[in-house]
N, C-alpha and C positions, 0 to 999 in steps of 0.2 A: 442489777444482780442482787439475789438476795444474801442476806449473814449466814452464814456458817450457821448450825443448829448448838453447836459447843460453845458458841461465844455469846457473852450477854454485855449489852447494853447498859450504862450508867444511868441508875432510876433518877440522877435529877439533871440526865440529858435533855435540852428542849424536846418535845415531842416530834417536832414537824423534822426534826435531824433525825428520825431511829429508822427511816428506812431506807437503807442503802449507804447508809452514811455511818461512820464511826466516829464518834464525840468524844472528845479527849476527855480522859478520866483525873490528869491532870492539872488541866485551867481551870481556874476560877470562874466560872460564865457573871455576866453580872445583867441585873434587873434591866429590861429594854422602856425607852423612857416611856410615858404613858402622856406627853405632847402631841400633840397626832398633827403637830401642824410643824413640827421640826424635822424637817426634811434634811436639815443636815444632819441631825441628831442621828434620823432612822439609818443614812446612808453610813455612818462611821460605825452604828449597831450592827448592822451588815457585813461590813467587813469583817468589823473582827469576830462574827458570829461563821463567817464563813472561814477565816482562820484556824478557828477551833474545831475546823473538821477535817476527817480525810475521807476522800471521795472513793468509790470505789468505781474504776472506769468498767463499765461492761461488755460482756462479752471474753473478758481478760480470765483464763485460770477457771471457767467454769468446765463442770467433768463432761467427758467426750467419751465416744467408746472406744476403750482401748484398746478392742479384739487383735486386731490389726501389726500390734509392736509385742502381744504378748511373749511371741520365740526370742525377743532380747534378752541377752542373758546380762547385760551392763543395764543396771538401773541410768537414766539420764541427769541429767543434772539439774532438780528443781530451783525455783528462781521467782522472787517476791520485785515486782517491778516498784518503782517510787518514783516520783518527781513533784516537783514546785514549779508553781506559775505565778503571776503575777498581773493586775489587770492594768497595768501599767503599759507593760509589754505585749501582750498577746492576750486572747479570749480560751474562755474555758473547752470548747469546739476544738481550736488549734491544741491547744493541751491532749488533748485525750487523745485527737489525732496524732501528736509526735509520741503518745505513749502505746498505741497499735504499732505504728512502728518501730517500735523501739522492741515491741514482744516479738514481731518477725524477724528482727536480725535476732533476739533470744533463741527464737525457733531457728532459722538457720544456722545458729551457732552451736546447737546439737540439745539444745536446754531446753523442760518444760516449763512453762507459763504458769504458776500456780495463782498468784493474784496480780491487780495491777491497782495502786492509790498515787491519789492526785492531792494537794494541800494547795491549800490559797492563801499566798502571805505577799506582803511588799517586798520580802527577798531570801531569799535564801540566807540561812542560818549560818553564822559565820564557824558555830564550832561544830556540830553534827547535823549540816544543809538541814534538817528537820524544828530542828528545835527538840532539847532533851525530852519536853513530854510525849513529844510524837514518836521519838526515838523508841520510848522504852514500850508505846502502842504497838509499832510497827515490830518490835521486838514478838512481842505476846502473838502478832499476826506470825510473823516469820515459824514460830513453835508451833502454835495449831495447825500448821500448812506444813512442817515438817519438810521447810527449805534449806537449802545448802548456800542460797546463795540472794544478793540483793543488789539488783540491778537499775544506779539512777542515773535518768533520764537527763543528765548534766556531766559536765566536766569537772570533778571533785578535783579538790584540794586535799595534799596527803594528808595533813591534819583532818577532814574532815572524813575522810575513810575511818582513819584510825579511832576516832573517836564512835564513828557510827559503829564501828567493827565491835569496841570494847562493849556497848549497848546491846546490842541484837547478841552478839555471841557468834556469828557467821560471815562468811566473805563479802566484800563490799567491791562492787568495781564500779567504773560508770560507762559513759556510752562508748568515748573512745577504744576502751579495750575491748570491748567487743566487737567493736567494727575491725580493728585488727586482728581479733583471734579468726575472725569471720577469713580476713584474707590469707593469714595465714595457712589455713586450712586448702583454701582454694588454690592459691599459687603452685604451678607446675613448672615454667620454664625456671631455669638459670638467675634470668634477670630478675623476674617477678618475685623469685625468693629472696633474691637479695635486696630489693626493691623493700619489700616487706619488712623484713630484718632489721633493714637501715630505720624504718620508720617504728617498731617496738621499740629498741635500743634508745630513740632519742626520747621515748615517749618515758621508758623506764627510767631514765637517769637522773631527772629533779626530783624522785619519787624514791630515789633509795635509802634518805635520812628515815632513822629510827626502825628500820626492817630490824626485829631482834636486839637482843643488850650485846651484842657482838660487832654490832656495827656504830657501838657509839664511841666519840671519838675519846683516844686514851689521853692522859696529860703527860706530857715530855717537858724533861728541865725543871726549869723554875716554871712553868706550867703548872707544875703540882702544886705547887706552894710550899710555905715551909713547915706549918703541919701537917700536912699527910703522912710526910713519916718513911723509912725505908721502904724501898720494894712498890711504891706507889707510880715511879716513873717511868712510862713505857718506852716499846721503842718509836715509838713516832708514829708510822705509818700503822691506820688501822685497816680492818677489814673492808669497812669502808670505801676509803682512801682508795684500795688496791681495786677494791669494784671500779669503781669511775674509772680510774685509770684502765683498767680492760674494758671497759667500754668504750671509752675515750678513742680506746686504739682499735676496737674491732671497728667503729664508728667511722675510723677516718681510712680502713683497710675498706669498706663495702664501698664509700665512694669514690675510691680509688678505682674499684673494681667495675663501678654503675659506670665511670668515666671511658673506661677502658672497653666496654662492650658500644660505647656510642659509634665508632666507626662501620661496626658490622649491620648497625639500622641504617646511616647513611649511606652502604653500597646500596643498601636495597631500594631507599628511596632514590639513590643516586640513580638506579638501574631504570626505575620508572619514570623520572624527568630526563633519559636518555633518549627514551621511545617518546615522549610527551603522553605516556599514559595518566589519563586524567582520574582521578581519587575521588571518593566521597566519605567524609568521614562520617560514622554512624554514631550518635551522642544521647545521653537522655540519661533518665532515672533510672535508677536497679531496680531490674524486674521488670522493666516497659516493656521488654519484648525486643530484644535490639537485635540478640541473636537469632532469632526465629525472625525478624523479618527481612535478615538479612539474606538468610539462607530459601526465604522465598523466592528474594530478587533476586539472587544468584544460580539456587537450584542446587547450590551448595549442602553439606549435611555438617556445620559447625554443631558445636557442644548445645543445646537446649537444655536448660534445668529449671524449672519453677521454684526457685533460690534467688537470693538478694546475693548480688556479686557471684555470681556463676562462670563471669567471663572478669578476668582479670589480664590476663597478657593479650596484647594487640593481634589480630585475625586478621589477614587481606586476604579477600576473594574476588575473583577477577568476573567482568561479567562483559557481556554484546551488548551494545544499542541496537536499533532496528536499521541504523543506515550500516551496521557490519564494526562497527570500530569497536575498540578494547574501552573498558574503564575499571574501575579497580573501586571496590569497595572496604573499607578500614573498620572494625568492630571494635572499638574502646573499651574502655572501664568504663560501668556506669556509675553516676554521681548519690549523695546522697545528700538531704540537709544538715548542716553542722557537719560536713566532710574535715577530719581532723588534719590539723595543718600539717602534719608530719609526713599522712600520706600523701599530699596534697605537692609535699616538698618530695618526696621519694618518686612517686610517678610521673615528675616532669618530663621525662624522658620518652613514657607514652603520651602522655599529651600534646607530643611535639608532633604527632600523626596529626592532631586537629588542626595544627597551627600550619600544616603543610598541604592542609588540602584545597581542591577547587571548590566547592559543595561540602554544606554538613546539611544532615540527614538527621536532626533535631524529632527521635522518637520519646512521644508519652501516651503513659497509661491512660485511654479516654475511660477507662472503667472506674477510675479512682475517684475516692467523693471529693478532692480539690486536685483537680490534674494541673491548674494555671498556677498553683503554690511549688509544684514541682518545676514547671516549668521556669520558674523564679530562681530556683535552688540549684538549676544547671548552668541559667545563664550566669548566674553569681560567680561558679566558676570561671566559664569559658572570659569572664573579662577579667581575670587574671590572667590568661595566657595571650601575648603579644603577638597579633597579626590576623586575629579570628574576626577582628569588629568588622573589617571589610570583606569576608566571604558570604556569600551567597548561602542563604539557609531556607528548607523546606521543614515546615510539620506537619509531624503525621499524629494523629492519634488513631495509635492501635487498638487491639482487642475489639475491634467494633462487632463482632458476636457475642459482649458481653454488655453491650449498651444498648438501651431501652429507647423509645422516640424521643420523648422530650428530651435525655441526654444527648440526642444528636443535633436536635433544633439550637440549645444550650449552647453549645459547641461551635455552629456554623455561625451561629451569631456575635459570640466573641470573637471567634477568630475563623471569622470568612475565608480565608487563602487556603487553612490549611485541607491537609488530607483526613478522611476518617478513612482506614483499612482494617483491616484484619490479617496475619497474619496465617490463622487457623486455618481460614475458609478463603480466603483470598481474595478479598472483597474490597476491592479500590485499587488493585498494585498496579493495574496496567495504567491506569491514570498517574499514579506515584510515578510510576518508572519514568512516565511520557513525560512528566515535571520536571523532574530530574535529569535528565536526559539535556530537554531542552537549555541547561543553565550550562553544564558542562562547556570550557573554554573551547573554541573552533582552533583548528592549526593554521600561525597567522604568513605559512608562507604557500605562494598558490606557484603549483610547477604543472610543466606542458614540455612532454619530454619521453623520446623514443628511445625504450630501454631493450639489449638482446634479449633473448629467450633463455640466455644462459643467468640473469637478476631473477629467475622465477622468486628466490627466495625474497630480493628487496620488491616486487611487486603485492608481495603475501605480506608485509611489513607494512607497504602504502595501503593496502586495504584495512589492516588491522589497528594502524593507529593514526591514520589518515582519513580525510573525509572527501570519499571518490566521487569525480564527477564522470568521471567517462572513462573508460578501457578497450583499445581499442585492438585488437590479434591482425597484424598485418603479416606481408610476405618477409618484410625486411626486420620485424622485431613488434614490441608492444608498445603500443603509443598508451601514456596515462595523463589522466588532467587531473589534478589534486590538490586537497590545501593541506602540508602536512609540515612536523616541526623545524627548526630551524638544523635540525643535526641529521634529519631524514633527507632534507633539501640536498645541502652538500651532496651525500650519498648516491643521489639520482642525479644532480648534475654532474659529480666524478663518473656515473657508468652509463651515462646515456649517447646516442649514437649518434653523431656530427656535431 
């Protein structure tokens, strides 16, 4: 991406830095050695030559046409994206990749992208993540681009907000709050709001030291000391104080409340291990496509949105196999990288559909330029949740209307088993299903059993969630041969005839 036409360059930047890259006006650059055989020499000039930059990732913030949004009458809320890497840690590639994403949750969070920089350092700044001279760079960026707001790619420390904040002159958040503003937006049922709530609240409360000179704490007693002097000594409890504490207690009243709604997910799943209705839970990255392929399998019309966390509260839609029986498919939340642990501790309750099912249904983006990084990023979670390592799992990589040959050769050769579908066009599902299908648990009790004509309704049961062998219409009643659960069994040996 190129500079801005208003912004200039420091004339005694290295040369081979002036394009695309912004050289700090700040550091001292120093002479690079002129040993052409000190390799170590060169490699430590490197670094800190790459230090002394910030990168500009491309394609971030560049202008677009914006015929389209012109009838908005709310200006959006522009936004200077930032992050640190380290080659310690991760490659410059993965960098710029977690900074695309980081601009779509910007974008689905209602914000325009106006730039995105990258810096290369052993670590993050312990007092403004940047380091002051990049600070007051990143500042002069944030003015020319006329942002409201600067968005990094890390999980800050209050101090380092605060200090970036007093730098730039403008709002500082990092990723976590966005991915929460993200869901709070989204959230519709009951639970999900509260779900939500519960996970800002915890996220806001080690974060409210130094909000304002209102919240710092007053001296009581000999707390003053004995110069301060009358009228110095408060009453104790400050603004502060009184925060937390209503935190504290909305905090412990939501999961009170998340607790109190677990009975009414249990009938339901109670409802479906009644019938032995078998589950497939649908899982993957935000944005794979989970809901849209769900609703292919199904024939369903759930929510579809080309949005990052579009689906937030759990979906079951019920679907037929080919041999006639019920199963039931589960639409999750989908995951992210660095998914923050608050939500992570707030949605256990939905993720208690993954840890319940027979079959997960493990969908990724095959259109994404690292689809096996995401697929990292899911299973990271799902081995936090207790009972999953032993179910049965298919992938699928979707979008295959967006994928080229060699991406599918690419694809079959890492990972032979899986599916390539589509969703859009439809392209693999009957193979999927016929996968799927096949793993789904059989019912492990087999009855042989002449039932009246007055069970019509429990013979509509053994077909529905039963696996028929024979049905047979006689004079004297319906003879059935089946293998169906253990609570269906009873049922047909209570109404059957001799």
């Amino acid at each position: 991406m190129t500079q801005p036409e208003d912004f200039e360059t420091n004339p005694n930047d290295d040369p081979s830095a002036s394009d695309g890259v912004l050289s700090s006006q700040s550091d001292v650059l120093l002479e690079r050695p002129l040993d052409p055989g000190a390799e170590s020499h060169d490699l430590a000039w490197e670094e800190r030559e790459q230090r002394n930059q910030l990168k500009r990732v491309a394609g971030l913030g560049e202008l677009k046409d914006v015929t389209e949004v012109e009838y908005r009458k709310v200006r959006l809320e522009r936004v200077v994206l930032v992050g640190v890497w380290s080659s310690a840690v991760t490659t410059a590639a993965k960098a710029e990749e977690s900074l695309r994403e980081l601009a779509a949750l910007a974008e689905t969070a209602g914000a325009v992208v106006c730039d995105g920089l990258l810096q290369h350092r052993f670590k993050p700044d312990a007092a403004t993540y940047v380091g002051s001279g990049k600070a007051r760079e990143i500042a002069d960026i944030v003015a020319v681009d006329e942002a409201d707001t600067i968005i990094v790619d890390d999980d800050l420390a209050p101090s380092q907000r605060r200090a970036l904040e007093d730098v730039a002159k403008v709002k500082v958040v990092d990723r976590t709050a966005v991915i929460l503003d993200i869901f709070a937006q989204h959230a519709t049922s009951r639970e999900g709001k509260a779900q939500v709530e519960l996970a800002q609240l915890e996220y806001m409360l080690p974060r409210l030291r130094g909000w304002g000179g209102s919240l710092s704490r007053q001296a009581g007693g000999r707390a003053a000391g004995a110069d301060a002097g009358i009228g110095s000594r408060g009453p104790g409890e400050t603004k502060i104080e009184m925060d937390r504490r209503v935190i504290r207690s909305r905090i412990a009243r939501l999961k009170r409340q998340i607790r109190e709604m677990a009975p009414a997910r249990e009938v339901k799943r109670g409802s479906r291990r009644r019938y032995g209705l078998p589950t497939v839970a649908v899982v993957g990255y935000t944005n794979a496509g989970k809901s849209s392929l769900t609703n292919r399998l199904t024939g369903s019309a759930e929510l579809v949105e080309n949005a990052l966390f579009a689906t937030l509260d759990t979906a079951v839609r019920r679907a037929t196999s080919r041999d006639g029986r019920f199963y039931a498919y589960v639409d999750t939340v989908g995951f992210v990288r660095r998914l923050p642990t608050q939500l992570v501790e707030a949605f256990k309750s939905t993720l208690e559909e993954v840890a319940e099912a027979d079959v997960i249904l493990h969908v990724v983006d095959g259109s994404h330029p690292d689809p096996f990084s995401q697929i990292d990023a899911v299973n990271a979670v799902l081995a936090d949740i207790p009972g999953t390592e032993s179910i049965p799992r298919v992938v699928a990589f979707n979008k295959a209307d967006r994928i080229d040959g060699a991406t599918r050769a690419r694809l079959g050769e890492l990972d032979p088993e899986a599916h390539v579908v589509s969703a859009y066009s439809g392209e693999g599902i009957d193979a999927l299903r016929d996968a799927i299908e096949s793993l789904l648990p059989t019912p492990n009790v087999h009855v042989e059993a002449l039932l009246p004509y007055s069970a019509g309704s429990l013979v509509s049961q053994i077909r529905e969630y039963g696996k028929v062998d024979a049905v047979e219409y006689l004079a004297e009643g319906v003879r059935v041969e089946a293998d169906v659960s253990d609570r269906l069994a009873a049922r047909v040996v209570e109404q059957s005839i001799g």
